[in-house]
C-alpha positions as CSV (number, residue, x, y, z in Angstrom):
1,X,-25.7,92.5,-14.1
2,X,-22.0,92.0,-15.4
3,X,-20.2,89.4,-12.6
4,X,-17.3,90.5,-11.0
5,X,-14.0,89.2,-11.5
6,X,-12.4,91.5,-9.4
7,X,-11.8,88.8,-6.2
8,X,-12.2,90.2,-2.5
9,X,-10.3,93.2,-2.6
10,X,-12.8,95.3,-4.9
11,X,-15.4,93.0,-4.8
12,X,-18.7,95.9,-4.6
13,X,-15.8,98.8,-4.7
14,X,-15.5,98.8,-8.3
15,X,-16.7,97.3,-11.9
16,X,-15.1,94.9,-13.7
17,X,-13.6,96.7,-16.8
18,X,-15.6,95.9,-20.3
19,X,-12.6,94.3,-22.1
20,X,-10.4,91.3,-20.7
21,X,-9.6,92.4,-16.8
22,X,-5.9,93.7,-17.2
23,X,-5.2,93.0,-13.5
24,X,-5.8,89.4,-14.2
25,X,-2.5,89.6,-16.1
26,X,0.1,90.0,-13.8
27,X,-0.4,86.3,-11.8
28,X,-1.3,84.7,-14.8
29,X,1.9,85.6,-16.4
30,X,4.0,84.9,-13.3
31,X,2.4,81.9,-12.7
32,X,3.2,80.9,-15.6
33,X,6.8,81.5,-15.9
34,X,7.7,79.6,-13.2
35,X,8.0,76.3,-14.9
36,X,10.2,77.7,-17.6
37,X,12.5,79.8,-15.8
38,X,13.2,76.2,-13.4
39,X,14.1,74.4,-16.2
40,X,16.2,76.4,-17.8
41,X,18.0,77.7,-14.8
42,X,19.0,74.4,-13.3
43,X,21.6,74.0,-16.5
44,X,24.0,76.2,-15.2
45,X,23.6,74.5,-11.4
46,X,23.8,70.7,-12.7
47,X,28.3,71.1,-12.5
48,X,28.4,72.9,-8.5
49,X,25.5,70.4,-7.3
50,X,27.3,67.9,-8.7
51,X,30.7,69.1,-7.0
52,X,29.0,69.5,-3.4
53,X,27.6,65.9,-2.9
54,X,30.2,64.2,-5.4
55,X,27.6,63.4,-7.7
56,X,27.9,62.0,-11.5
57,X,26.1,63.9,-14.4
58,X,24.2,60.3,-14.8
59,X,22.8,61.3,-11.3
60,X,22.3,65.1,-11.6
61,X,20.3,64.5,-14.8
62,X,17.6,63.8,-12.8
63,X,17.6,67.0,-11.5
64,X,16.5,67.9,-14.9
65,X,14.2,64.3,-15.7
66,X,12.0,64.8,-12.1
67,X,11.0,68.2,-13.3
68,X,9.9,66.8,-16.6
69,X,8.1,63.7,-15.2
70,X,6.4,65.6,-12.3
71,X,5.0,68.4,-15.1
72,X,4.1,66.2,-17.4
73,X,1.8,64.5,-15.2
74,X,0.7,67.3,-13.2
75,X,-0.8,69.9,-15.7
76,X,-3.0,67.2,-16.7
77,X,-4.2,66.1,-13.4
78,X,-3.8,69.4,-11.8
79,X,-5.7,71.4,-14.7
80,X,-8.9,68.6,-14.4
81,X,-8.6,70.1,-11.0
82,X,-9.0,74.1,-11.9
83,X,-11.8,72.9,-14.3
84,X,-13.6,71.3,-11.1
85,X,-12.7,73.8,-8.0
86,X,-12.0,77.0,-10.5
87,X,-8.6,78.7,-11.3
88,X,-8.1,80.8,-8.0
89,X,-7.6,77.7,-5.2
90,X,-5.4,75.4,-7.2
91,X,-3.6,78.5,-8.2
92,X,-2.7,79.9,-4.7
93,X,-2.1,76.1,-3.5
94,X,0.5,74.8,-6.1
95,X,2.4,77.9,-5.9
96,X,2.5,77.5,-2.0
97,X,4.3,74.4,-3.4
98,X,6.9,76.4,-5.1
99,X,7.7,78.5,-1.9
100,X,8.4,75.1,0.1
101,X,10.0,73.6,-2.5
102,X,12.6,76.3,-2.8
103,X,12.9,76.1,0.9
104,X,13.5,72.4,0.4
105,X,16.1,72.9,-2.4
106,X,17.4,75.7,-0.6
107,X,18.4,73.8,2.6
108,X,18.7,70.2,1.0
109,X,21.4,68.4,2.6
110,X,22.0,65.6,-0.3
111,X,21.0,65.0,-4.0
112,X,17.7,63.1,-2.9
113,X,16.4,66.0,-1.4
114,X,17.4,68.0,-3.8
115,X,15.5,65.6,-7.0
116,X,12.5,65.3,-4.1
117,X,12.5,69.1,-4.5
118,X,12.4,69.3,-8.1
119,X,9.4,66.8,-8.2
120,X,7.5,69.2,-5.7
121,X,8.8,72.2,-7.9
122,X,7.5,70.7,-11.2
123,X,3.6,70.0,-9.0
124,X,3.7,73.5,-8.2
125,X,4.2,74.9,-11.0
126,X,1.8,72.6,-12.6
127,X,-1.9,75.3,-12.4
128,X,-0.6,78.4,-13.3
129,X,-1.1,77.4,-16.8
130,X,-4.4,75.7,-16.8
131,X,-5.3,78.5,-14.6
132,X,-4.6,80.7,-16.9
133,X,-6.4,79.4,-20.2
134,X,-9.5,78.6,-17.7
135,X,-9.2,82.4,-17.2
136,X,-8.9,83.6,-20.4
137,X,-12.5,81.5,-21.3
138,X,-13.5,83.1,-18.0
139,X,-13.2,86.3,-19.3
140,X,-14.6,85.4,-23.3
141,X,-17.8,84.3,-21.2
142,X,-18.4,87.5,-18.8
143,X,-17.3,90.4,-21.7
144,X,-18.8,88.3,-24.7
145,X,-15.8,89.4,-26.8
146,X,-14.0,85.5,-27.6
147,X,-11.0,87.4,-28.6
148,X,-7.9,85.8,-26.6
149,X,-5.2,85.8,-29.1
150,X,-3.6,88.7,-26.9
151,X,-3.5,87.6,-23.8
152,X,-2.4,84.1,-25.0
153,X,0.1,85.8,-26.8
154,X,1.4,87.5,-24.0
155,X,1.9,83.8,-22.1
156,X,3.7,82.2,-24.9
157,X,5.8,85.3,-25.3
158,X,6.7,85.5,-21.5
159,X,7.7,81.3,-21.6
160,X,9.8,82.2,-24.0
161,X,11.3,85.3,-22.9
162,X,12.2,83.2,-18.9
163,X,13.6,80.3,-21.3
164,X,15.9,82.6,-22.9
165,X,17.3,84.5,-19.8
166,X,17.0,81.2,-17.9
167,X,20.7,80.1,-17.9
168,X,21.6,84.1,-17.5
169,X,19.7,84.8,-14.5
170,X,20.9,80.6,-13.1
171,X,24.4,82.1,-13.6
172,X,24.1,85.2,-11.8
173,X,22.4,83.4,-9.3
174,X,25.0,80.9,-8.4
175,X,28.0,83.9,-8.5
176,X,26.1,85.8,-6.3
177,X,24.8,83.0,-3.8
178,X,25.9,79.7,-4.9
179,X,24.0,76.9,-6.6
180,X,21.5,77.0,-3.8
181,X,20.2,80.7,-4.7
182,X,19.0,78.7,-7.7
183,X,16.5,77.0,-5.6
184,X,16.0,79.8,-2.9
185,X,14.9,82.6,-5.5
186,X,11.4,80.2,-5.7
187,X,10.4,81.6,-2.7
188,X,10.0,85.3,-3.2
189,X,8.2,84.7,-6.7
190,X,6.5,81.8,-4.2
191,X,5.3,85.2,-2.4
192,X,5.0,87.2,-5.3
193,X,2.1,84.7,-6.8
194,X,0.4,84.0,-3.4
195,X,0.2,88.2,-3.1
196,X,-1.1,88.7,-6.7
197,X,-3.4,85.4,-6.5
198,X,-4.9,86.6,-3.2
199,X,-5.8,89.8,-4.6
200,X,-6.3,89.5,-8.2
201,X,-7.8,86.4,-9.4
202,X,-11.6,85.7,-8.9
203,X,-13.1,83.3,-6.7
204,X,-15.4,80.4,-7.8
205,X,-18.2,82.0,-7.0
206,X,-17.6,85.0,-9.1
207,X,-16.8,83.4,-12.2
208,X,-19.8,83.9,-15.2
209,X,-22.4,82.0,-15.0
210,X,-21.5,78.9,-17.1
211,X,-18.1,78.6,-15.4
212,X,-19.6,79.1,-12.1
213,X,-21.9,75.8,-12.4
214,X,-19.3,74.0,-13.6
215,X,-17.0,74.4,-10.5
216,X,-19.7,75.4,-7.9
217,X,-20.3,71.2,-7.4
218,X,-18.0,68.7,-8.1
219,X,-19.0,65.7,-8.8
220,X,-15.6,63.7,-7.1
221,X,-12.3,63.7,-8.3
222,X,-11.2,60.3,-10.3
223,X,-8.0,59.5,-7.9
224,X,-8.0,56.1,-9.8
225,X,-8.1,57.0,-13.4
226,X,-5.5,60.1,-12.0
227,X,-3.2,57.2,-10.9
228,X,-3.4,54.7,-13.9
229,X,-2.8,58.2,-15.8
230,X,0.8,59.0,-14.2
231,X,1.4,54.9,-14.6
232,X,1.4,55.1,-17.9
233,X,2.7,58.3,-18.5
234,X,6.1,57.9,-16.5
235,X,6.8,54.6,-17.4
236,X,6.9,55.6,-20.9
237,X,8.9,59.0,-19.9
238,X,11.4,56.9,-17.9
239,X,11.7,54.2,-21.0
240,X,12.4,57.4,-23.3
241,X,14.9,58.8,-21.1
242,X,16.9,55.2,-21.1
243,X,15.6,53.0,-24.2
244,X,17.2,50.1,-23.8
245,X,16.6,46.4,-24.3
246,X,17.0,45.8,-20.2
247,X,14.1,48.1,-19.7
248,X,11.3,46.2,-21.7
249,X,9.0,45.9,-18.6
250,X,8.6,50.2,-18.9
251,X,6.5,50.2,-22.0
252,X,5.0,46.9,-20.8
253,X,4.0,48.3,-18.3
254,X,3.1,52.1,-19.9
255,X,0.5,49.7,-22.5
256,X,-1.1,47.6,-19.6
257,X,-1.5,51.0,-17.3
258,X,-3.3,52.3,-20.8
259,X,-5.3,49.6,-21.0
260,X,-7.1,49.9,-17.8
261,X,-7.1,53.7,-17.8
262,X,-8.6,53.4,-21.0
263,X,-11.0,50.7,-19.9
264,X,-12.0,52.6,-16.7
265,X,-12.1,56.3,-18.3
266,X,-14.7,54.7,-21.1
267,X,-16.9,53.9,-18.1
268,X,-16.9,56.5,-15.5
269,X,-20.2,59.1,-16.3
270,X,-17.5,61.8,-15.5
271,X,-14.0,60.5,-15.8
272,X,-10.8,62.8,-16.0
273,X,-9.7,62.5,-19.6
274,X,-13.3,61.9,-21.3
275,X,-12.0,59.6,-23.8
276,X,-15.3,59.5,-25.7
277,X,-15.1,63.5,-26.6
278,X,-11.8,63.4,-26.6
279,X,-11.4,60.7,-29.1
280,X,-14.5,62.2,-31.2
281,X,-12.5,65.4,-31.4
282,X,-9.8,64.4,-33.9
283,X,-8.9,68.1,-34.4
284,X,-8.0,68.6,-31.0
285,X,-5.9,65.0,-31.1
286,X,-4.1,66.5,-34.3
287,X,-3.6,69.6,-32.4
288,X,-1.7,67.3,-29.4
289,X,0.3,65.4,-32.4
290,X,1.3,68.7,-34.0
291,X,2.5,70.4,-30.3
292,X,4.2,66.8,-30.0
293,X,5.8,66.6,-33.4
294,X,7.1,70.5,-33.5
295,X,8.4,70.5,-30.3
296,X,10.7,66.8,-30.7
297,X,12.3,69.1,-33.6
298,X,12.8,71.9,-31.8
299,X,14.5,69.6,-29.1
300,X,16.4,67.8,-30.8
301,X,18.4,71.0,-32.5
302,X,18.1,72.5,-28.9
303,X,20.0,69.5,-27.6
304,X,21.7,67.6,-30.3
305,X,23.0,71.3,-32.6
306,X,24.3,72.7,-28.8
307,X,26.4,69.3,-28.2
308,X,27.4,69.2,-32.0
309,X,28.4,72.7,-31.7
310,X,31.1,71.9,-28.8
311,X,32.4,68.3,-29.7
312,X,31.6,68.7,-33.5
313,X,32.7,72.1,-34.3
314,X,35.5,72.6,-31.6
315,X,33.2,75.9,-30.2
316,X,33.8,76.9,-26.5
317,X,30.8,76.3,-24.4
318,X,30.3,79.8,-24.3
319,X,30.8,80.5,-27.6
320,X,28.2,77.7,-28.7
321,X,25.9,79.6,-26.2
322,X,26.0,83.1,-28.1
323,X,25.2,81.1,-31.3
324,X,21.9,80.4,-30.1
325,X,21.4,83.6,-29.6
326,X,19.6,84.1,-32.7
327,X,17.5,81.6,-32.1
328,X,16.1,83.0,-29.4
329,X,16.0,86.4,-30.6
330,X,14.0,84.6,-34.1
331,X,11.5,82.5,-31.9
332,X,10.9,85.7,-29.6
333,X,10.3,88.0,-32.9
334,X,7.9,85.3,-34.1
335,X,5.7,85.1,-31.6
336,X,5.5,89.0,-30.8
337,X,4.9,90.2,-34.3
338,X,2.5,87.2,-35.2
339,X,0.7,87.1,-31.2
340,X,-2.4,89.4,-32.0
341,X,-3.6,87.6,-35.2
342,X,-4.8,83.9,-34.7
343,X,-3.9,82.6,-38.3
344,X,-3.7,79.1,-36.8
345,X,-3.0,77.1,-39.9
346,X,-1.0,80.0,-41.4
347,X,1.6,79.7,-38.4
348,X,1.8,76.5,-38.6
349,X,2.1,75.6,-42.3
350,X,5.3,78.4,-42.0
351,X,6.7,76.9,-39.0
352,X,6.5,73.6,-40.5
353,X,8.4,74.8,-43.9
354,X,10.9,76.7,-41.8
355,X,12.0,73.5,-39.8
356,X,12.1,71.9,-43.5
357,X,14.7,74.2,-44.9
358,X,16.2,74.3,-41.3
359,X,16.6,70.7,-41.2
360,X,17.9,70.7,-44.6
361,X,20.2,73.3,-44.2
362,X,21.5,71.3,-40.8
363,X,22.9,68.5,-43.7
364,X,24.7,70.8,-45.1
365,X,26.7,71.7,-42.4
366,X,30.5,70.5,-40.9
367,X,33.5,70.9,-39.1
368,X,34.5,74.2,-41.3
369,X,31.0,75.4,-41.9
370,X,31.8,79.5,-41.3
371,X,30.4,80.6,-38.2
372,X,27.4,83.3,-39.9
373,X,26.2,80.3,-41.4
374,X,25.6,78.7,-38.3
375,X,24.1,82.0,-36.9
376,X,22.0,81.9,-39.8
377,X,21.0,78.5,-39.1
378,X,19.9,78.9,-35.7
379,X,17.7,82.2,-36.8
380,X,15.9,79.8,-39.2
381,X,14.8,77.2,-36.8
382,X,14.0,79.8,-34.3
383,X,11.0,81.3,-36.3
384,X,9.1,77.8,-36.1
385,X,9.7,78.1,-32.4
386,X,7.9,81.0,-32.7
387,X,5.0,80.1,-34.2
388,X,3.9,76.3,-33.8
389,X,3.5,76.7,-30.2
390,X,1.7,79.9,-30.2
391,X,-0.9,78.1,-33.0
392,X,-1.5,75.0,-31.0
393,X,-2.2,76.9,-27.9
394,X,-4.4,79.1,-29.8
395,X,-6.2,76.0,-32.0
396,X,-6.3,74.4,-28.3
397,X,-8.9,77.5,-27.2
398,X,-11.0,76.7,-29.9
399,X,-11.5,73.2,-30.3
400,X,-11.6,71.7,-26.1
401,X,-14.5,72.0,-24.7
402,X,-14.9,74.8,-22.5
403,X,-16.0,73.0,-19.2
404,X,-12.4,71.5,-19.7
405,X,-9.9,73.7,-21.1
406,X,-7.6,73.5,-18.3
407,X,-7.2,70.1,-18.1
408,X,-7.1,69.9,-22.0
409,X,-4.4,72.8,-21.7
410,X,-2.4,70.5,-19.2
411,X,-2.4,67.6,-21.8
412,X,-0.9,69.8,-24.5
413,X,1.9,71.1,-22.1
414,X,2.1,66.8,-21.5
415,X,2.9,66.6,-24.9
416,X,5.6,69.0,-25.1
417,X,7.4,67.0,-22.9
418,X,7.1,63.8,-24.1
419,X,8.3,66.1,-27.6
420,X,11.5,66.5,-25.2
421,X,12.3,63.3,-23.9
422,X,11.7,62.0,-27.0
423,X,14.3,64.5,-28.4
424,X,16.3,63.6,-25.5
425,X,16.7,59.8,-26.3
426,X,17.1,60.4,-30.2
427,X,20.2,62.8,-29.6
428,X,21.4,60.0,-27.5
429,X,21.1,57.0,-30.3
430,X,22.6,59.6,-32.9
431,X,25.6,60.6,-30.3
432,X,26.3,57.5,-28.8
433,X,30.0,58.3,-28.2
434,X,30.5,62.1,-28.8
435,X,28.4,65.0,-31.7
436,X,30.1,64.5,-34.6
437,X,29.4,65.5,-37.8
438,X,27.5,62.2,-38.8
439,X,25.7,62.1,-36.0
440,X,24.3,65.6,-36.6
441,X,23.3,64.6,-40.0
442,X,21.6,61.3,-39.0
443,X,19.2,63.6,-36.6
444,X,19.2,66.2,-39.1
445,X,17.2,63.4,-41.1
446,X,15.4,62.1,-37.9
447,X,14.0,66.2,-37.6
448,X,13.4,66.2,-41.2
449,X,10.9,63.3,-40.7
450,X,9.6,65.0,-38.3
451,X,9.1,68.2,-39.5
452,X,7.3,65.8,-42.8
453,X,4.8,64.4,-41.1
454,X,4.0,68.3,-39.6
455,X,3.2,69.8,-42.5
456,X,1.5,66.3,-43.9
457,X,-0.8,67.1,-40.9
458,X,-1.0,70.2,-41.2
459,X,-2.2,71.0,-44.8
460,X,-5.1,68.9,-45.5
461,X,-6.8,69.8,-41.9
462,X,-9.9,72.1,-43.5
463,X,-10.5,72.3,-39.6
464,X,-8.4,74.8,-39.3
465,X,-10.0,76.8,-41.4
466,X,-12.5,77.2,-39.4
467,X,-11.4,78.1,-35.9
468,X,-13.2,81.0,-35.3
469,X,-14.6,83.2,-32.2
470,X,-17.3,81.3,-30.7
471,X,-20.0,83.1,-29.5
472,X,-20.1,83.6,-25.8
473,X,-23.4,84.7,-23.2
C-alpha cells in the first residue's frame, strides 16, 4: 500500500498522486522565499530606519549582518532538526517565528528591537529549506521515481525570482506604509505558511517507510555540539564582517570552538554534523567549497561592481540599479532553461568559465567604459548565477546521505553566506576609501582567483560524472 502524503485534511479521502505530490509545492516554495525576499528587501529600509532612531549606517548594517549570522547557523542546526522530528513540525514552528517576528519589527520601538527581530526573522526562516529537500527525498522514496531536478528547479528559480523583486516590492512597501510595512508584510506570508503547512505537508507518521523510522524516534538532540557549532561559526562571521588586527581573539576563538566541536562530534555515536561521513565524503565537501567559492564571486560583483558603478562611474543610484537588470534577467534565464536537466558538472564547468571571461572583462573596464558594455557585463556574470547554485543544490541530493539531507542542505545554505561575508570584507579591503577604478580591478583579480580555483575543482572531479538517480523502495 502507497503511504499517504496527503497530511490530515485528505488523509483516507483521497490517494496520493503517482508522480511527486503537486500540493506539496505551494509551502515548500513559500517557505522558501522567505529568507530571500528579507534580505533583499531590508536594502531599501536601511536609510528611513536609520532616519527614525538617528542611527549610523555602521549601526543599521546589522540589520543586514543579524540576518546572515542567525541563517547561517540555523539551517544547519534547524535542518538536523527536520531530519530527526520530520519536515512538517519544524516547518509550521519556525514560520510561527516569522509571524512574531514581523510583529516585533513591526511595533519595535528602537534599533535593538528591531536587529533582535531580524535574528528571530533569520531562525524562522531557517526550515523551509531543509524542509523542503527532506521532502523532495520524501517523495523519491514513496513514488520510486528519484527524479527531483524539477521541483528543485522550481526552488532555486523562486530564490531568485524574490531576490530580484526584493528591493521593488521593499520600495513599494515603505511608500505605501513606511519602513515598518517592511517588517509587518511577514505576518500575512507568516499565515500564509502556517495555512498551507497545516494542510499540505505530511506528518511524520505518514512519511515512507525509511523516512518514517528515521524521525519516528529520536535518539536526543546534541544541544552541546549545536552550541560549539554557532561558536565557531559566528565568531568567524563577525571577524569577516570587521577583519582587523584589534579582533584577533574572533578567529581564536572560531579555531578553539572547532577544536572541541570537532573533538566532541568524533565521539558522539549520533552527533549533529557526523564528521566521520562527512569527512569520508570528499565529493559532498567539494560540493560545500564550490557553493562557497561561486557564491564569494558572485558577491563580490553584487557588492563591489554596484558601489563601483555609483562612486566609480558617476551612475545615479537608480541608474546603477537598472544596470543590474540584466543580471538578474541572465541568472533567471539560466536556471529556467537549464532546471529540468541535472547536468551537474556541465553547469558548473560553464558557470565557472562565464565568471572567468566575466572577471576578465571587469579589468577592462573604467570611468568612460560605454554604458552597453556594462549591460553586457552584468548579463555575463548573471549566467553563472544561474547555474552553480542550481548544480550544487542538485550534486547536494545525490551525494548526502538521505537520513540527513536537511541538515546537509542547511550546511550548503551556511556556506553561501560565509561566500557573502567573505565578499563583504574583500570589497571593503579593495574600497577602503571610495570604488574607484583600481579598486574594481584589484577585486576583479581577487574574483578571478576565485573563479580559478572553481573550475580547478571542478574539472578533474570524475564524481560528477556519476551522480545519477539512485534507486529508491
Amino acid at each position: 500500500m502507497i503511504p499517504r502524503l496527503t497530511g490530515r485534511l485528505t488523509r483516507g479521502t483521497r490517494p496520493s498522486p503517482a508522480g511527486f505530490d503537486r500540493r506539496l509545492i505551494a509551502p515548500m516554495v513559500l517557505g522558501s522565499v522567505l529568507n530571500p525576499v528579507n534580505s533583499s528587501m531590508i536594502a531599501v529600509a536601511l536609510v528611513p530606519i536609520g532616519a527614525a532612531f538617528g542611527a549610523t549606517p555602521a549601526e543599521t548594517v546589522w540589520l543586514v549582518s543579524a540576518l546572515y549570522l542567525a541563517t547561517a547557523v540555523g539551517q544547519p542546526v534547524i535542518g538536523r532538526l527536520v531530519d530527526m522530528y520530520g519536515p512538517r513540525r519544524l516547518y509550521l514552528i519556525a514560520t510561527a517565528l516569522v509571524g512574531a517576528a514581523g510583529l516585533l519589527g513591526a511595533l519595535a520601538p528602537c534599533l535593538g528591537a528591531l536587529i533582535a527581530a531580524r535574528v528571530l526573522l533569520g531562525f524562522g526562516t531557517s526550515a523551509a529549506y531543509p524542509a523542503a529537500m527532506r521532502l523532495t527525498r520524501a517523495e523519491a522514496e514513496r513514488t520510486g521515481r528519484d527524479s527531483p531536478a524539477g521541483v528543485l528547479a522550481v526552488l532555486a528559480v523562486a530564490a531568485q525570482t524574490v531576490v530580484v523583486i526584493g528591493p521593488s516590492l521593499g520600495g513599494l512597501l515603505i511608500g505605501t506604509g513606511g519602513w515598518r510595512a517592511v517588517f509587518a508584510v511577514n505576518v500575512p506570508l507568516s499565515v500564509a505558511c502556517l495555512v498551507l503547512g497545516a494542510l499540505r505537508l505530511p506528518r511524520a507518521e505518514h512519511l515512507p517507510g525509511a523516512a518514517r523510522e528515521e524521525t519516528a524516534g529520536p535518539r536526543g538532540v546534541d544541544l552541546p555540539g549545536m552550541l560549539l557549532f554557532a561558536v565557531t561559526l559566528v565568531s568567524l562571521m563577525l571577524f569577516l564582517m570587521d577583519p582587523r588586527p584589534a579582533h584577533w581573539y574572533l578567529p581564536a576563538l572560531s579555531a578553539a570552538a572547532a577544536f572541541c566541536f570537532a573533538a566532541r562530534e568524533l565521539r558522539l555515536p549520533d552527533p549533529f554534523v557526523d564528521l566521520r561521513v562527512l569527512g569520508g565524503n570528499i565529493p559532498l565537501l567539494a560540493t560545500y567549497l564550490r557553493q562557497f567559492l561561486g557564491y564569494a564571486t558572485a558577491y563580490c560583483f553584487l557588492y563591489g561592481y554596484t558601489q563601483w558603478l555609483e562612486e566609480g562611474r558617476g551612475l545615479s543610484a537608480a541608474t546603477a540599479g537598472l544596470a543590474l537588470l540584466p543580471l538578474s534577467v541572465a541568472a533567471l534565464t539560466a536556471s529556467a532553461l537549464t532546471g529540468r536537466r541535472e547536468a551537474v558538472r556541465t553547469k558548473l564547468v560553464v558557470g565557472a568559465l562565464a565568471q572567468l571571461a566575466g572577471c576578465v572583462a571587469l579589468l577592462l573596464v573604467d570611468a568612460g567604459s560605454p554604458v552597453w558594455v556594462l549591460l553586457a557585463l552584468g548579463a555575463v556574470l548573471g549566467v553563472p548565477q544561474g547555474l552553480i547554485g542550481l548544480a550544487s543544490q542538485n550534486a547536494l541530493y545525490r551525494q548526502a546521505d538521505p537520513a540527513r539531507i536537511a541538515s546537509a542542505a542547511g550546511l550548503l545554505r551556511t556556506f553561501t553566506y560565509l561566500g557573502a561575508l567573505g565578499a563583504s570584507a574583500a570589497t571593503a579591503a579593495f574600497f577602503p576609501h571610495r570604488a574607484d577604478t583600481a579598486g574594481l580591478h584589484g577585486l576583479a583579480l581577487f574574483m578571478l582567483a576565485g573563479s580559478v580555483l572553481l573550475l580547478a575543482t571542478t574539472l578533474p572531479d570524475r564524481s560528477l560524472n556519476r551522480l545519477t538517480p539512485r534507486a529508491t523502495s
